[in-house]
Every structure is written in C-alpha cells, then in structure tokens.
Phi, psi and omega in degrees: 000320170308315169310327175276350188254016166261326181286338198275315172292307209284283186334328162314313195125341181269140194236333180235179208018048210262331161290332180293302176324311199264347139323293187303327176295299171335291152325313188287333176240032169256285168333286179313338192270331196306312183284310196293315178318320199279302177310316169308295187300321176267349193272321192245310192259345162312314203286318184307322175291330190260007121266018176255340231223334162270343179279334202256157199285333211239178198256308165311003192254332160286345196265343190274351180259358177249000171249002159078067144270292188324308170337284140338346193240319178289290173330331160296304184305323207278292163318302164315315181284325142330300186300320189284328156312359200231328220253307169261334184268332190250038185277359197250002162252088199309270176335336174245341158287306185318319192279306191306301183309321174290319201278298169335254170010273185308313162316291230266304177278050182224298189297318180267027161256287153350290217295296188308331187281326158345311175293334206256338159278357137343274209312301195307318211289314198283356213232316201322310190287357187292160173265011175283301175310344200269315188281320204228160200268088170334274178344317200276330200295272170347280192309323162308324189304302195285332179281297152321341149285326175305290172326291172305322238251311175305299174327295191295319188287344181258348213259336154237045142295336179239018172066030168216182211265157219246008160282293197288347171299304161329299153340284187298329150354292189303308210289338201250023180307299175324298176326303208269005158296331186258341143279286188310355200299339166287305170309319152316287207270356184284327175298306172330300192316295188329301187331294163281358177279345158349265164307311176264007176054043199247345168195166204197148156316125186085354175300147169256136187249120185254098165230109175318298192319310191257025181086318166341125174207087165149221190279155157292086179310319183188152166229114182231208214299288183295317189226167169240139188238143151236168213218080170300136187343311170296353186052033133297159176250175206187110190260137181235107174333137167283330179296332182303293173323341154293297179296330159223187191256150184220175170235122210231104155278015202284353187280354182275301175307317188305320175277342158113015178197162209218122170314108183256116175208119198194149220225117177257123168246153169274153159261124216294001165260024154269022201260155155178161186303158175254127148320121175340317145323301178319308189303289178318306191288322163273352173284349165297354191274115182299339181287317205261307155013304196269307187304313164290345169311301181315309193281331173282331163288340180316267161342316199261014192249319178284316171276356178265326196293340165290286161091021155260163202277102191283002179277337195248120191291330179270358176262139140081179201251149188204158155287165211200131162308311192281304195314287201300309186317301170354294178284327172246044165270318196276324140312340173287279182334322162243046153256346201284125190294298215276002183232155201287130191264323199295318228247169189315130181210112166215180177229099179213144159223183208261172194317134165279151155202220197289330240219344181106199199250101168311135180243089171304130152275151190220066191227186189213125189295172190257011210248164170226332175336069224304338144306339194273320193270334163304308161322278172297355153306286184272013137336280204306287191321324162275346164303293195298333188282345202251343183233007166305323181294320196298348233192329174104013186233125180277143168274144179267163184202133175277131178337126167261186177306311188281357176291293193301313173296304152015269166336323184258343155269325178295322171267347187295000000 
C-alpha cells in the first residue's frame, strides 16, 4: 500500500519527501480505522452485551461483565487488528514496522494476561457460594495463579523488548534466586502455608478460629494468598500472616459446630463445712423429689444390709456406711441433667468432683449441650446454674464464697 501512495505522490507532482509522506498517510489510516473499530465496539456493542447480560436470569453472564472480561477481549481484539494493519500496510518500512509490531505484541500480551485474570476472578466469583470454597482457600489458590502468570508475562514482555529468547532471560534468573526469595518471601511461604492448610482441612471459611497471640477470636472471612482475616465477635477485624497458621498453634472450633453439641464445664464449689451425713428426716424429705425417690429407696437397702453384715455400733458416726448431703446432690444433679430437654444424651453427661482447696469442695457439671448456638447455649448454662444454686440449700449445702463487705459488718455487728 505505501507504494502505490509513493507512486500516486510522484504522480501528483510531489518529488521530495514522498516516502515520509505516504508513511505518514499510512499511520493515519491504520489510526483512523482503529478509532472506528474502537468506537463501534465500545460504543454499540459493549452496551448491547452488558444489557443483555443485566436482563438474563443466571449469574455468569453478569459476573463476566462486572469483571471486564468482554472489555478486556475487545481490547484484545484492537491489539489484532493493529497488528494485522501493520502487517499489510506497513511491511516496506522496516524500521517502523519493527517497532509498531513489538508495541502490537506487547500490547496483544498485556490484554490476554487482564483477559486470564478476568477469568479466574469469574471462578472465585460463580465459586464463593460452592461448598468447593468452603473446603479449600479459593482465593489464595487464584492469587497464586495470578502471580505466576504475571511473572511469566513479565518475563515474556521484557525478553521481547530485548529481542531474546525467554530462556535465556529465566537462566540469568537463576543467579538472582536469593533476591527474588527475599521479595517474595511472603507470597512463597503463604503458598506453602495454603497448601497445607488445605491439604490437611485444618481451617476452611466461617470456621471459628480462636488464636490469642494475634487477638483473633471468631469467623474466618477470607483467606488469600499472604493473610487471613477474621472477623471477632466484638466485629473487629484481624489480619493474620497465612503462614503463622503453620508455625504456631491456633483452636479451630469447627469440630464443635459440626458435632452438634457444645461443651459445659463449670464448677460449683461447695463449702465444705456444709458437708454432712443425711438424717432419717432428710432422707423422708428428700425422698418427694421424684428423681432421687428410686435412688434412696435402693441405696438405703443398700446401707442397711451393709451395716447389719457388719454388726457395728451405729451410734458412732465413724461405723458403717450413711448417705451424705454432698453424695445425694450429686446424684440428683446428674438425674437432672438427664432429663434435662436442652442437653446432648448422645455425648459425656457426668457430675463429678475435683480435688477440694481453698475455695472449697468443686462439685463439676461435665455435659454437653444439644445446641452449638452461641447464644443458645449461654442460656441453657446459665439457666442449668441457676437452677442449681437455687436447690443447694434443699440438701444442707452452702456455696463458699470469700467474705464481702457486708460478711463483715455483720461480723462488726454481731461482736459490738
């Protein structure tokens, strides 16, 4: 085409600069069809796609148009069409071809490097609500994706700026291997990190994550390549290295949610000079309580088949075997409890205690709720707790507590 417009100039009457000219005629109209080309596409047909794509019922046809792929793919196109212009019109300028055509190029791998993350944000987008997200760190998965594409795209785009092979650049790489580990160094070990958290199901989205060290108390929001967020209760957020989740320990509650009960271990203590044998009266008094009814019946033929085979003087508090006020609570916390509608029957449901010390004698509930609802399960706690505090007296037993204020004046009234 230059030729016919160098020849088409001479013919005209122009004798000098008749190639810079028809170079120039040339640009102008690889540029002019470019702009019609650009105008057509962004002007007419972008709108037509992205309102049809707002009119359709499914989701992919809107997440490919809010991630600027057709955008990005017209933009692409533009880079072809330059090129192939260039290609017909400009092959008799060496020097001006060499150069447009690398710009093309360079052009043409910028946009299908866009065009792919385009893609990969689609997947996260149509993928977030998947139960595939739930198990594995999309997100992180992606951003790696995106990085390792960049990186080659870098590669390729300098190696032909400089006119060499995309090897021999990679080569020259190896020697600065220390460097680009010590920029990359997050992104490096956050990949590792993903991998196994991964691999190994050890944290997932919506998981509650307990890690004191960085403050973390609550759901997991997101996980990408470098960091983890969680979203605490208090809805501060909390960024976490993805690597720290290697390196140090954390409590992943999700074994909890999962099983369908939620653990109560909690402690009443008694004061242990409320402790004491139960009287014949006591017995009769507590026996209207239907949980406990079967149990002293039994227990009392126990006791009295075991002390006559003994054949000891029962006036003395240290022969033979009695019932005990703390022993009888015991027993019928733990007939409460499984009667209780709101605690897990399948799971650990005991009453037991622990070492007495200054504080007194721990009497531990040890259940498990039917609930994991962190609301829910507070409730029926303290529910069960207030229950219990309220039928202590009924048995002869005090809860210890350290003297308060008013325990004193008391004291100071009582000696005045």
């Amino acid at each position: 085409m230059q030729q016919h417009i160098i020849s088409w100039l001479k013919e005209a009457g122009l004798q000098h600069y008749t190639d810079t000219v028809a170079l120039l005629i040339v640009l102008a109209t690889i540029i002019l069809i470019s702009v019609i080309t650009h105008v057509i596409l962004h002007r007419t047909l972008m709108p037509l796609l992205r309102n049809h794509a707002e009119k359709s019922s499914r989701q992919w046809p809107k997440a490919m148009i809010h991630n600027r792929l057709f955008s990005r793919f017209v933009w692409l196109m533009q880079g072809v069409l330059f090129k192939l212009q260039t290609e017909l019109f400009l092959h008799n300028s060496e020097q001006v071809y060499t150069a447009i055509i690398v710009v093309a190029q360079v052009w043409m791998m910028i946009f299908a490097l866009l065009m792919f993350f385009s893609l990969l944000d689609i997947l996260q987008q149509l993928s977030s609500n998947s139960a595939l997200a739930q198990q594995i760190p999309v997100r992180g998965i992606i951003q790696t994706l995106k990085l390792i594409a960049a990186i080659l795209m870098i590669i390729m785009v300098i190696s032909l700026l400089l006119g060499k092979s995309p090897g021999v650049l990679i080569t020259g790489l190896g020697a600065m291997t220390a460097v680009l580990m010590l920029v990359f160094k997050d992104p490096i070990l956050g990949l590792v990190a993903g991998i196994q958290l991964s691999a190994n199901n050890m944290l997932k989205l919506n998981d509650w994550l307990e890690m004191p060290k960085y403050g973390a108390d609550g759901a997991v929001i997101d996980i990408s390549l470098t960091t983890v967020k969680v979203r605490n209760w208090d809805n501060t957020i909390v960024t976490i290295p993805t690597y720290a989740l290697i390196s140090d320990s954390f409590k992943n509650w999700r074994g909890m949610s999962e099983s369908g009960g939620r653990r109560i271990k909690r402690s009443i203590h008694i004061d242990t000079t409320s402790i004491c044998f139960l009287e014949q009266d006591d017995v009769q008094s507590l026996k209207s309580a239907l949980l406990l009814s079967p149990y002293l019946e039994s227990k009392t033929q126990e006791l009295i088949s075991y002390n006559a085979q003994l054949g000891c003087d029962l006036t003395s508090p240290l022969n033979g075997r009695r019932l005990t006020n703390v022993g009888t609570f015991r027993v019928w916390l733990e007939s409460w409890l499984k009667t209780h509608p709101q605690i897990h029957k399948g799971m650990t449901l005991m009453v037991r205690q622990l070492a007495p010390g200054q504080d007194g004698l721990p009497v531990e509930i040890y259940v498990f709720t039917n609930t994991t609802i962190w609301q829910e399960y507070e409730n029926i706690q303290s529910d069960i707790f207030d229950h219990v505090f309220a039928v202590l007296p009924t048995f002869g037993l005090r809860v210890h507590q350290a003297p308060t204020g008013n325990d004193m004046r008391m004291i100071g009234k009582a000696n005045a």
